[in-house]
N, CA, C and O atoms as a Tripos MOL2 file, in Angstrom:
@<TRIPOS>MOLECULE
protein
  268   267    67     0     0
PROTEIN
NO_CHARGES

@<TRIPOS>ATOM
      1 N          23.3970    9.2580  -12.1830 N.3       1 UNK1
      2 CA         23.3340    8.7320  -10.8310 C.3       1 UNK1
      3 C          23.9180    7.3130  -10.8250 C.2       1 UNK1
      4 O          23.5580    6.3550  -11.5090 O.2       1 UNK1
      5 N          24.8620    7.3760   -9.9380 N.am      2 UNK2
      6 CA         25.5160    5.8590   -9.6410 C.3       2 UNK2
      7 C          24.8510    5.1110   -9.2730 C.2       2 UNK2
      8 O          24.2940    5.7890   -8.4100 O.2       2 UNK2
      9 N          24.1400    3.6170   -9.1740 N.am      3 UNK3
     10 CA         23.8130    2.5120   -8.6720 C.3       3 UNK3
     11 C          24.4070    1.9270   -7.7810 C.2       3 UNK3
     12 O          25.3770    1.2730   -8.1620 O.2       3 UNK3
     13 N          24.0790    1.9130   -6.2100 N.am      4 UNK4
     14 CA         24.9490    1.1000   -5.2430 C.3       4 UNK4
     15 C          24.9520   -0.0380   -5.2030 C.2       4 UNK4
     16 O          25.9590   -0.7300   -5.0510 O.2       4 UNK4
     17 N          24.0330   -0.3590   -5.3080 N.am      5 UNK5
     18 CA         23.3810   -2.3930   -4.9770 C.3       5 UNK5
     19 C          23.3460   -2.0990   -3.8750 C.2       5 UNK5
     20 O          24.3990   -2.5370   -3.4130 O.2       5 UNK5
     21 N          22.6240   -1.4650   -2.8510 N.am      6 UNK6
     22 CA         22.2810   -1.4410   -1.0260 C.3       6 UNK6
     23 C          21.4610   -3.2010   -0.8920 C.2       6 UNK6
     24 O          20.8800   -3.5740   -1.9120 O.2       6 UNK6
     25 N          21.4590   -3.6700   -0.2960 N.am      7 UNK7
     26 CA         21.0850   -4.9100   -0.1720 C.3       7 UNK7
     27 C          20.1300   -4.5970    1.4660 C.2       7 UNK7
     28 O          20.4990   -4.5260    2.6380 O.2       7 UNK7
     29 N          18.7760   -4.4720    0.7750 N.am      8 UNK8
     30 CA         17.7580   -3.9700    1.8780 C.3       8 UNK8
     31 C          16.9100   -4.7620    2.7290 C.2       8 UNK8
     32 O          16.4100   -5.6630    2.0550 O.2       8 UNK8
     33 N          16.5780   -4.7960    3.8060 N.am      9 UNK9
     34 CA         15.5990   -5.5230    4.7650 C.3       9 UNK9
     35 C          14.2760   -5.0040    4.8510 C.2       9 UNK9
     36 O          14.1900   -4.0320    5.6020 O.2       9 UNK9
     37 N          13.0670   -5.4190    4.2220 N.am     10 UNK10
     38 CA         12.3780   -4.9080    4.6790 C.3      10 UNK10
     39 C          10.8830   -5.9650    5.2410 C.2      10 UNK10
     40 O          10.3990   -6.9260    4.6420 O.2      10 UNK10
     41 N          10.4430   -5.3560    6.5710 N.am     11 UNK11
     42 CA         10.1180   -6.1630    7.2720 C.3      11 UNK11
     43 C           8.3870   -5.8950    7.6890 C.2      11 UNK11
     44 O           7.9850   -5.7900    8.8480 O.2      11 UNK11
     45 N           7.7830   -5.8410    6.8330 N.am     12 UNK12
     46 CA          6.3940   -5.5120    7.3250 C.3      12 UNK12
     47 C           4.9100   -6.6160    6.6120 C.2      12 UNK12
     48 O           4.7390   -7.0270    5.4650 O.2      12 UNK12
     49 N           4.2610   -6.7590    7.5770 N.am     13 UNK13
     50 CA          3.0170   -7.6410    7.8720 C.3      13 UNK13
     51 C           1.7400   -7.8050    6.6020 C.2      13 UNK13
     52 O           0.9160   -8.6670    6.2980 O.2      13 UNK13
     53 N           2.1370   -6.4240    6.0920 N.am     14 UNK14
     54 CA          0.9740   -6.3290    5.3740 C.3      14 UNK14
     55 C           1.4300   -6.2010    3.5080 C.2      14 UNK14
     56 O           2.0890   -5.3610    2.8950 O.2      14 UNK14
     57 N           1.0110   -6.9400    3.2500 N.am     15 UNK15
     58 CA          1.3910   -7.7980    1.8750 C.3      15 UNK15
     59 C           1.6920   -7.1340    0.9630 C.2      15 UNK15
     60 O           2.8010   -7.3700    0.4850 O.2      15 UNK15
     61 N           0.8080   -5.9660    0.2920 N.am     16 UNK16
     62 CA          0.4790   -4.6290   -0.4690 C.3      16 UNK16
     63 C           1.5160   -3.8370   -0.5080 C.2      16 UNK16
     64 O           2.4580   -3.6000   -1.2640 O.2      16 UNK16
     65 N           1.0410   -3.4330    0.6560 N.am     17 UNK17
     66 CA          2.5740   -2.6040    1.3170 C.3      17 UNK17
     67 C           3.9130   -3.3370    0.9080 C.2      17 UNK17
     68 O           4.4840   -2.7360   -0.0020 O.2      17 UNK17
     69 N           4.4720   -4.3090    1.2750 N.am     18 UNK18
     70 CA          5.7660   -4.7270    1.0390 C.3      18 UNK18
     71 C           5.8620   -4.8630   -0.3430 C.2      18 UNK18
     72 O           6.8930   -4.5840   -0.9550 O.2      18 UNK18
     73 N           4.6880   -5.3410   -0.9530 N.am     19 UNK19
     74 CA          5.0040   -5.3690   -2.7790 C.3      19 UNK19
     75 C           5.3080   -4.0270   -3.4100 C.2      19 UNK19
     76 O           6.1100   -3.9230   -4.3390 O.2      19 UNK19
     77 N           4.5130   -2.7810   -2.7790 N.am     20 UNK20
     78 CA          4.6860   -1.5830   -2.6750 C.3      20 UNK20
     79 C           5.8390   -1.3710   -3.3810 C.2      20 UNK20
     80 O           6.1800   -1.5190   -4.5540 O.2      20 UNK20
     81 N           6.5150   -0.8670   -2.0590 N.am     21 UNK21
     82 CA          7.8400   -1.2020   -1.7530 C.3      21 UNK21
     83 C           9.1490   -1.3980   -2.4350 C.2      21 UNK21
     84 O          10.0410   -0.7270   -2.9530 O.2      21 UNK21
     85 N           8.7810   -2.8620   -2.1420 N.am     22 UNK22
     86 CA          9.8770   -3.6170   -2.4600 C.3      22 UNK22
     87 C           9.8010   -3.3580   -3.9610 C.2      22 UNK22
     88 O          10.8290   -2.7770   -4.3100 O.2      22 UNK22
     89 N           9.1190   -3.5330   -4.7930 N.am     23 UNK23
     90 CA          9.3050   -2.6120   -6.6810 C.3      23 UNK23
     91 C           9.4920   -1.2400   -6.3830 C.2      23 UNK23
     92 O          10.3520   -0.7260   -7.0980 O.2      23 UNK23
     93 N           8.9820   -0.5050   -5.5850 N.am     24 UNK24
     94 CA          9.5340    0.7560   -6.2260 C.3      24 UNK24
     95 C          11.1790    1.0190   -5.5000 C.2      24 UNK24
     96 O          11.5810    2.1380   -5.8230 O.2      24 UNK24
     97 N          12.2560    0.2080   -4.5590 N.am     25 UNK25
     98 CA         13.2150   -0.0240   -4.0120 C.3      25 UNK25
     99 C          13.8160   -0.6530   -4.9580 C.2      25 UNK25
    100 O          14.7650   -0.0080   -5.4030 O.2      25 UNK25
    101 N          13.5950   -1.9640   -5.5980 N.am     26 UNK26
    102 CA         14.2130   -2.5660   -6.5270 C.3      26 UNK26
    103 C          13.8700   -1.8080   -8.0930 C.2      26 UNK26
    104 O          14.8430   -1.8480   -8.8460 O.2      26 UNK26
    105 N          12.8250   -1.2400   -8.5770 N.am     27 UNK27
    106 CA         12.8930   -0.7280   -9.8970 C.3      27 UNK27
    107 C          13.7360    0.7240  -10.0560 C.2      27 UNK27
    108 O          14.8020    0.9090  -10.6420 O.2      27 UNK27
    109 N          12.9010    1.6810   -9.3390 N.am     28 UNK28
    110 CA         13.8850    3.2420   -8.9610 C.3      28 UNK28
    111 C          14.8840    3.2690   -8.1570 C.2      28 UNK28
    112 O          15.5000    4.3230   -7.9960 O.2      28 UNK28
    113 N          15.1870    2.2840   -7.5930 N.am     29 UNK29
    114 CA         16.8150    2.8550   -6.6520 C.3      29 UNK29
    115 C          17.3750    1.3520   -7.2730 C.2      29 UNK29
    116 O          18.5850    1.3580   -7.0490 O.2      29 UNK29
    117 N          17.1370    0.5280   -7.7120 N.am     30 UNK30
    118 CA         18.2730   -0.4250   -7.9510 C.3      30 UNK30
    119 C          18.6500   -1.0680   -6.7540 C.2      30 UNK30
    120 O          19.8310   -1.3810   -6.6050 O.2      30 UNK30
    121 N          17.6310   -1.3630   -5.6840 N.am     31 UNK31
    122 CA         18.5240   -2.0240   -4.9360 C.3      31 UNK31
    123 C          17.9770   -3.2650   -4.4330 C.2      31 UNK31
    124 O          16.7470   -3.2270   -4.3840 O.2      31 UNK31
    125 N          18.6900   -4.7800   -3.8920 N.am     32 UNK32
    126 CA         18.2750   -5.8650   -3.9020 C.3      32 UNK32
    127 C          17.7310   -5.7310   -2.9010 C.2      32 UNK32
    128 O          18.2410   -4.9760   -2.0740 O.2      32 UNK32
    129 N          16.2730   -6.5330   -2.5430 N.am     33 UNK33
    130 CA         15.7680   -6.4290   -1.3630 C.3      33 UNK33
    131 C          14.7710   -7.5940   -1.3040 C.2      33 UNK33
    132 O          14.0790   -8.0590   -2.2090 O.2      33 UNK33
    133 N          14.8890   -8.0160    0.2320 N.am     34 UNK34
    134 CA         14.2870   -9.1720    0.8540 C.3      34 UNK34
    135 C          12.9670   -8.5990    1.7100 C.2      34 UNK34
    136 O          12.8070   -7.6280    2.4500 O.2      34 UNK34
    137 N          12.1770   -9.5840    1.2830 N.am     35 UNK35
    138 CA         10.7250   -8.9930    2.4370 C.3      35 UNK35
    139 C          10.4510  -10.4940    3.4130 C.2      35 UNK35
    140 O          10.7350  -11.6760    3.2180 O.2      35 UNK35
    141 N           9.8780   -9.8840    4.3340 N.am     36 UNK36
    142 CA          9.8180  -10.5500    5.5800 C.3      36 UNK36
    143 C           8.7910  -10.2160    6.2290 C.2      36 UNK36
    144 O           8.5810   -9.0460    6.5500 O.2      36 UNK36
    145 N           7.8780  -11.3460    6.5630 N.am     37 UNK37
    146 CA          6.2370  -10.7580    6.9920 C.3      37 UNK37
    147 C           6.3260  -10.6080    8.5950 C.2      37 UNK37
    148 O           5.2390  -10.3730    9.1220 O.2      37 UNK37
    149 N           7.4940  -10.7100    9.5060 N.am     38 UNK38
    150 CA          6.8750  -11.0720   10.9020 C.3      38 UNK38
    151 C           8.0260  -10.9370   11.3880 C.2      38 UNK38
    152 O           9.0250  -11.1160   10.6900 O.2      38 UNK38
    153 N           8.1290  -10.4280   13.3040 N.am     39 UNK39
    154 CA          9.9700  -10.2970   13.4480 C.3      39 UNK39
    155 C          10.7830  -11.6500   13.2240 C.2      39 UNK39
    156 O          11.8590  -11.7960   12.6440 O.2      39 UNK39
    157 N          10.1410  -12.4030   13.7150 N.am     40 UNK40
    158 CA         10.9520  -13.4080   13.8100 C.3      40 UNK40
    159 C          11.6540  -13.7950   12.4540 C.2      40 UNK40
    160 O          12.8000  -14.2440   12.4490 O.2      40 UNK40
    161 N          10.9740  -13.6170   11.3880 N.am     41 UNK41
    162 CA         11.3220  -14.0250   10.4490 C.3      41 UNK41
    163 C          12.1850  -13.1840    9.7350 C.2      41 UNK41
    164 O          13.0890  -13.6270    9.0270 O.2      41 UNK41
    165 N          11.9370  -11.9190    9.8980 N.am     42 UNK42
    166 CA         12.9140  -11.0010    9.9090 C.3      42 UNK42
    167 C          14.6530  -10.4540   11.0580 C.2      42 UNK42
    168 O          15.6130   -9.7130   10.8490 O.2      42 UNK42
    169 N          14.2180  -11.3240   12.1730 N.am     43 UNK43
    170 CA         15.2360  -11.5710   12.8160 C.3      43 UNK43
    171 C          16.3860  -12.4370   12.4830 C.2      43 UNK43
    172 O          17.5600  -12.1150   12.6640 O.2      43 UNK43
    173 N          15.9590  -13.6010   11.9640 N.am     44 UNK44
    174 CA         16.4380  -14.6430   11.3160 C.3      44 UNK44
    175 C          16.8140  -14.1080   10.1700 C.2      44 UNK44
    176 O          18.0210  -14.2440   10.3680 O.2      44 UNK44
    177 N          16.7510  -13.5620    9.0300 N.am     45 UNK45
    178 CA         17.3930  -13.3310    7.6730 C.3      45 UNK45
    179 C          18.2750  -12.3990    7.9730 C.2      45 UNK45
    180 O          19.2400  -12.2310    7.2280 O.2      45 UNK45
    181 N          18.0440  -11.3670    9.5020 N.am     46 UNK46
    182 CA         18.9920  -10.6120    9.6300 C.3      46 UNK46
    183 C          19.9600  -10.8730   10.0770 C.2      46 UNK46
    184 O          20.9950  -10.2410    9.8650 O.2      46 UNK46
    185 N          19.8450  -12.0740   10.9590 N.am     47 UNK47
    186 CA         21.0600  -12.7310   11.6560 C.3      47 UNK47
    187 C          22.0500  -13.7340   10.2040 C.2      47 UNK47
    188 O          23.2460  -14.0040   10.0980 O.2      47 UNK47
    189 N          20.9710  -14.0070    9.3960 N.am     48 UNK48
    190 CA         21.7860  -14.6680    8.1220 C.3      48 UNK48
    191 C          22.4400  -14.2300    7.3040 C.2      48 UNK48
    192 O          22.8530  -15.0360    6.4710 O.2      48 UNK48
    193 N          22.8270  -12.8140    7.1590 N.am     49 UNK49
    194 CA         22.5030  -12.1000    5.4890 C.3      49 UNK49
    195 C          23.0610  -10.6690    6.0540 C.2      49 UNK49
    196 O          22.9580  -10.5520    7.2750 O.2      49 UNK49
    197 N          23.5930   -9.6450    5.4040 N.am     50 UNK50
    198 CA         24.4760   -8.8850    5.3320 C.3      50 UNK50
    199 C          23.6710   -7.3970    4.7120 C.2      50 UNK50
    200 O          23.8490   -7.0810    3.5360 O.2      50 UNK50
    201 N          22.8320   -6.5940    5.5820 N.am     51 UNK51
    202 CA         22.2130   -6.0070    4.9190 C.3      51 UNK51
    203 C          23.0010   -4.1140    5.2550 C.2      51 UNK51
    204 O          23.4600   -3.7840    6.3480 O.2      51 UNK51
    205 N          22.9560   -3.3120    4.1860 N.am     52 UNK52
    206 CA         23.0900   -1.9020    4.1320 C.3      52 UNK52
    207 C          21.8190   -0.8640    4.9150 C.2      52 UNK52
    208 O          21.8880    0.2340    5.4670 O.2      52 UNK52
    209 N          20.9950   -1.5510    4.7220 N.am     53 UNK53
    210 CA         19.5150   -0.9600    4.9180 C.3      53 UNK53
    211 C          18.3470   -1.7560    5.8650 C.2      53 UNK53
    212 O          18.1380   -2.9230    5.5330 O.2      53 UNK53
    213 N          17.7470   -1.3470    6.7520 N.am     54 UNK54
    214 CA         16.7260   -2.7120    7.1760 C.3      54 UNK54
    215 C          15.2950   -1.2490    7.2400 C.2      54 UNK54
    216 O          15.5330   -0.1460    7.7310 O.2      54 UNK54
    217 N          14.3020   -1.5290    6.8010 N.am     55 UNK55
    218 CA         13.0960   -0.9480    6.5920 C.3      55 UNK55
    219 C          11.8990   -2.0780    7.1900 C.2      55 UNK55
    220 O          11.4910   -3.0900    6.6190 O.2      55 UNK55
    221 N          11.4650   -1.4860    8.6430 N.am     56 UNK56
    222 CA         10.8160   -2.3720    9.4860 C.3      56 UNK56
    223 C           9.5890   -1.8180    9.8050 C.2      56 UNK56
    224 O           9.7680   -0.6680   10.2070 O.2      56 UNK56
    225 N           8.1170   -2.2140    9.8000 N.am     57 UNK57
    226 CA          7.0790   -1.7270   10.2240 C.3      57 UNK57
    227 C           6.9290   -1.5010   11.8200 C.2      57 UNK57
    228 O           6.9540   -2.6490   12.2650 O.2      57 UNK57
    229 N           6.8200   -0.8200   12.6510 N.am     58 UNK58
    230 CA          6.9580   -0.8600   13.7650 C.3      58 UNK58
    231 C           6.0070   -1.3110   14.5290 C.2      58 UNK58
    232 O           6.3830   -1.5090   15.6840 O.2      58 UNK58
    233 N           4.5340   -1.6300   14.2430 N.am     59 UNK59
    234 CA          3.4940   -2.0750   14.9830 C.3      59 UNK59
    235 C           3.3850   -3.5170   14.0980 C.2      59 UNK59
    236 O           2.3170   -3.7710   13.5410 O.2      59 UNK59
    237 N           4.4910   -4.4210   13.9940 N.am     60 UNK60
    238 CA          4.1200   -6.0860   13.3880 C.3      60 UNK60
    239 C           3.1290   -6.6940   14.6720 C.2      60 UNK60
    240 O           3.0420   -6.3010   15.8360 O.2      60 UNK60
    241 N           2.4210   -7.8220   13.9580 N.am     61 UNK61
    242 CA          1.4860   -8.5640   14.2770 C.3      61 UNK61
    243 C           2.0120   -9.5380   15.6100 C.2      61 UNK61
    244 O           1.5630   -9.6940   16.7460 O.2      61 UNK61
    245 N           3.0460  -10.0370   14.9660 N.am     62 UNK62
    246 CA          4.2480  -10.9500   16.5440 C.3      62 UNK62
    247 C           5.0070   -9.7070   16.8270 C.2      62 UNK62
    248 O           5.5060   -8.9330   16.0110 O.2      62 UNK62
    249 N           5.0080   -9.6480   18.1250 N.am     63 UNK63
    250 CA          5.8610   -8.9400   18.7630 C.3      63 UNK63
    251 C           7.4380   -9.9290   19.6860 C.2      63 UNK63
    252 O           8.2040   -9.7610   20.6350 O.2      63 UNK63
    253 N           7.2300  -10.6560   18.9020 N.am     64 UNK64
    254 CA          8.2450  -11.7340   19.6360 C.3      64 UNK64
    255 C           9.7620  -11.1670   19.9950 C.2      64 UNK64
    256 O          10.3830  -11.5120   21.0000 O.2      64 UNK64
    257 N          10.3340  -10.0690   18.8130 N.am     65 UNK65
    258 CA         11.2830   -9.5540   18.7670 C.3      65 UNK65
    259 C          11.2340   -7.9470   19.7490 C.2      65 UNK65
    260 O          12.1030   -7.1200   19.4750 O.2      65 UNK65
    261 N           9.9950   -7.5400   21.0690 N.am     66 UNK66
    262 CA         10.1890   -6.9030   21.4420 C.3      66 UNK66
    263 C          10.5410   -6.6910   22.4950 C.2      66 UNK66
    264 O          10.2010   -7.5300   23.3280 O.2      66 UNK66
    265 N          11.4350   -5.4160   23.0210 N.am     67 UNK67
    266 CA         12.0160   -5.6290   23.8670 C.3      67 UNK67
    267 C          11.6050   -3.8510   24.9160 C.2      67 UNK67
    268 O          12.1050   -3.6590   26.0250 O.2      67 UNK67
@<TRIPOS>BOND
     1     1     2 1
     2     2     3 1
     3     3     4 2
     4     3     5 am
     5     5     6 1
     6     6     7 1
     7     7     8 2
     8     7     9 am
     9     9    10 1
    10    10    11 1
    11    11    12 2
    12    11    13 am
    13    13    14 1
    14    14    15 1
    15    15    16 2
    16    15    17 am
    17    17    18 1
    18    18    19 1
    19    19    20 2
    20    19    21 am
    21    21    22 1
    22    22    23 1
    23    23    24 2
    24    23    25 am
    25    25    26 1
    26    26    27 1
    27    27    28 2
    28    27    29 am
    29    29    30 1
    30    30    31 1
    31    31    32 2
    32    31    33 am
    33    33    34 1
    34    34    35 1
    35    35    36 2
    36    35    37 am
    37    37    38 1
    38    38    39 1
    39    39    40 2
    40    39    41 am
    41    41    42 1
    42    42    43 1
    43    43    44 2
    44    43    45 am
    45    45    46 1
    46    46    47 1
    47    47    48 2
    48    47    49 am
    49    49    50 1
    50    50    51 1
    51    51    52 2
    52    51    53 am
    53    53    54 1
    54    54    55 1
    55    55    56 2
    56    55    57 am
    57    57    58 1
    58    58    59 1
    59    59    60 2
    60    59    61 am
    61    61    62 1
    62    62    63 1
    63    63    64 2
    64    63    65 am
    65    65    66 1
    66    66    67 1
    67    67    68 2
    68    67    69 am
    69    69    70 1
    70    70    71 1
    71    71    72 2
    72    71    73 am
    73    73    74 1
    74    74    75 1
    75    75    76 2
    76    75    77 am
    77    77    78 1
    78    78    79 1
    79    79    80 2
    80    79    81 am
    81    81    82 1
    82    82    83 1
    83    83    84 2
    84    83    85 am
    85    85    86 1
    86    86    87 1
    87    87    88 2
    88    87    89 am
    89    89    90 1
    90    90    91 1
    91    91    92 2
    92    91    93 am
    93    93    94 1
    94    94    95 1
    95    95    96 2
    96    95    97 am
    97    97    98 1
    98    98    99 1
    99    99   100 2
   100    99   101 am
   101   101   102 1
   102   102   103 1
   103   103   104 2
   104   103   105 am
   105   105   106 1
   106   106   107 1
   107   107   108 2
   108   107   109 am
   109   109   110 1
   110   110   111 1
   111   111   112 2
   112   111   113 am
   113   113   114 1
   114   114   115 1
   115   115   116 2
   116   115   117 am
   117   117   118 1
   118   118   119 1
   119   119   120 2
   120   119   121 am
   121   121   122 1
   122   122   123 1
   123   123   124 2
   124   123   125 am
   125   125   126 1
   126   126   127 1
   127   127   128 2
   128   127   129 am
   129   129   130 1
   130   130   131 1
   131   131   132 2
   132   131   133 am
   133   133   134 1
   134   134   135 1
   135   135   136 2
   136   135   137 am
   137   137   138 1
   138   138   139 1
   139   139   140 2
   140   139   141 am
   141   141   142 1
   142   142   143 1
   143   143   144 2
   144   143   145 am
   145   145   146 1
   146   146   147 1
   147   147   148 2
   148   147   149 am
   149   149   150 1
   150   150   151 1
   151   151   152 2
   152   151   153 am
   153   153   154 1
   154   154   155 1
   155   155   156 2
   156   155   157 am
   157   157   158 1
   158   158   159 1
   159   159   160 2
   160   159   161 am
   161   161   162 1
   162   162   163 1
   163   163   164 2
   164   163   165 am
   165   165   166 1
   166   166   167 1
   167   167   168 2
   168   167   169 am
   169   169   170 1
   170   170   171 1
   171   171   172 2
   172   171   173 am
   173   173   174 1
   174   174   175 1
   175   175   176 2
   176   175   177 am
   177   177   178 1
   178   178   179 1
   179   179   180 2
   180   179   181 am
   181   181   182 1
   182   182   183 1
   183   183   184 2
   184   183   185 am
   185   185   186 1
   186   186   187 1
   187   187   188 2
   188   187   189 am
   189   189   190 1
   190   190   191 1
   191   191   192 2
   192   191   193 am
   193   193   194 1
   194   194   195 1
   195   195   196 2
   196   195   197 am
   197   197   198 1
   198   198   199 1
   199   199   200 2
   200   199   201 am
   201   201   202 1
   202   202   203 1
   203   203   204 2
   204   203   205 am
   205   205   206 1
   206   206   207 1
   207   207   208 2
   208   207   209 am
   209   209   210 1
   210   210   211 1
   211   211   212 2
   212   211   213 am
   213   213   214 1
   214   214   215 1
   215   215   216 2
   216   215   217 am
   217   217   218 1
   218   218   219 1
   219   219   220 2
   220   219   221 am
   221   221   222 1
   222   222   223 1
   223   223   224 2
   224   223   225 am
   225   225   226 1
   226   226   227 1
   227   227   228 2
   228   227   229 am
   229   229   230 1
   230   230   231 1
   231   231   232 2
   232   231   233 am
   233   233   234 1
   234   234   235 1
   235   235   236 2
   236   235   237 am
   237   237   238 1
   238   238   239 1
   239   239   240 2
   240   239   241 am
   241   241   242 1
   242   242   243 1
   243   243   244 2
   244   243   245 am
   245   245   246 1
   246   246   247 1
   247   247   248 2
   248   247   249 am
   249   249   250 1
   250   250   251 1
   251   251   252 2
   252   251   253 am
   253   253   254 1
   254   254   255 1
   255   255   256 2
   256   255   257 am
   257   257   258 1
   258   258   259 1
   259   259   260 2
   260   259   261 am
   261   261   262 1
   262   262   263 1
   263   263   264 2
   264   263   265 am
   265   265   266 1
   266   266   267 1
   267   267   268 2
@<TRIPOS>SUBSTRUCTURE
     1 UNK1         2 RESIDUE 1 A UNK
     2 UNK2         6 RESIDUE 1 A UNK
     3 UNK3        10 RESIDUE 1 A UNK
     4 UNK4        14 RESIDUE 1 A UNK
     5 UNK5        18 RESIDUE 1 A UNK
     6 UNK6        22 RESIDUE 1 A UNK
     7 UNK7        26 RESIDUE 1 A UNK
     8 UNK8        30 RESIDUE 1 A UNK
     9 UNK9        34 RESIDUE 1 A UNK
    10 UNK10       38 RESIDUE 1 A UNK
    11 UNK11       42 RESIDUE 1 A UNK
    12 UNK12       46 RESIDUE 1 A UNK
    13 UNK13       50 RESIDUE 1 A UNK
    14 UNK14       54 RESIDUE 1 A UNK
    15 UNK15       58 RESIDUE 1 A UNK
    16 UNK16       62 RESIDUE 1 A UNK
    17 UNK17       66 RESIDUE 1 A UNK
    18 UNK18       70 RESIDUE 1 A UNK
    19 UNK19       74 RESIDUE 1 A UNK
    20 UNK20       78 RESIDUE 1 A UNK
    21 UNK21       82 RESIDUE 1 A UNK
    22 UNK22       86 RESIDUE 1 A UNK
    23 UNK23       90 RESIDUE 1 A UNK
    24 UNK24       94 RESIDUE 1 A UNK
    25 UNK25       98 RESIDUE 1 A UNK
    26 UNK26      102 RESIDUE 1 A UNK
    27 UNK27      106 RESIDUE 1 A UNK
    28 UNK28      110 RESIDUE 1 A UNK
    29 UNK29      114 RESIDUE 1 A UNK
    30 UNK30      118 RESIDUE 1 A UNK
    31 UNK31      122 RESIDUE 1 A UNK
    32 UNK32      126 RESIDUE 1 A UNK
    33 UNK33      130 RESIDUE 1 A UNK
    34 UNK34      134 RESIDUE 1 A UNK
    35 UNK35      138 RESIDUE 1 A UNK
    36 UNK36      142 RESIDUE 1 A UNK
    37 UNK37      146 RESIDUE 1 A UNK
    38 UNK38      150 RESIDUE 1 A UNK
    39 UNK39      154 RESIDUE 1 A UNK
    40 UNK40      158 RESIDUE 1 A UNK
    41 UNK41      162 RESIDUE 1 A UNK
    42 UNK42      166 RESIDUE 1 A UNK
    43 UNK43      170 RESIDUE 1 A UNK
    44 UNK44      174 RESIDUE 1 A UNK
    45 UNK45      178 RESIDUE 1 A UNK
    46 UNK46      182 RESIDUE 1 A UNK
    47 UNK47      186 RESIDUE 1 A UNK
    48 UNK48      190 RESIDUE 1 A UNK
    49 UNK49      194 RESIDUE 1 A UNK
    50 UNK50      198 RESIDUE 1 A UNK
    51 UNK51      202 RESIDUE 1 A UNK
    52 UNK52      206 RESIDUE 1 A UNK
    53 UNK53      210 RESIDUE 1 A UNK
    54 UNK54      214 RESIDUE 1 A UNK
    55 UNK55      218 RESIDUE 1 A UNK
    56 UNK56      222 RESIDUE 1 A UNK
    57 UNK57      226 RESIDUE 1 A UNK
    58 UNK58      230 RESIDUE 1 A UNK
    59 UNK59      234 RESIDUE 1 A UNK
    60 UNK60      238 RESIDUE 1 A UNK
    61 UNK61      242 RESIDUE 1 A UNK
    62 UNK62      246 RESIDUE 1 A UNK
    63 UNK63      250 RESIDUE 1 A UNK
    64 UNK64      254 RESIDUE 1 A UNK
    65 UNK65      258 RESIDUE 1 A UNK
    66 UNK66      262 RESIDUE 1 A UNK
    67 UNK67      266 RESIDUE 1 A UNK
């Protein structure tokens, strides 16, 4: 199996969960990934940064980013 480097977003509130995650994304798929507790803050790295993938909790704590 080839290794892509997907360069992933992932955006959820609850701490566990994103550590979750984010090792079994970066150890079994090889791929770089940023965590982000809240939209805003996840709005912002998305507006910064160049991602393949974005993995977002859909009920976050700020809803600042809803529309």
């Amino acid at each position: 199996m080839v290794k892509t480097g997907y360069h992933v977003l992932l955006v959820n509130d609850d701490q566990a969960m994103a550590k979750f995650f984010k090792e079994k994304l970066m150890l079994n798929g090889g791929y770089s990934v940023v965590c982000e507790s809240s939209v805003s803050s996840g709005l912002d790295s998305f507006a910064h940064n160049r991602f393949d993938v974005v993995i977002a909790k859909l009920d976050l704590a700020d809803k600042e980013g809803e529309t």
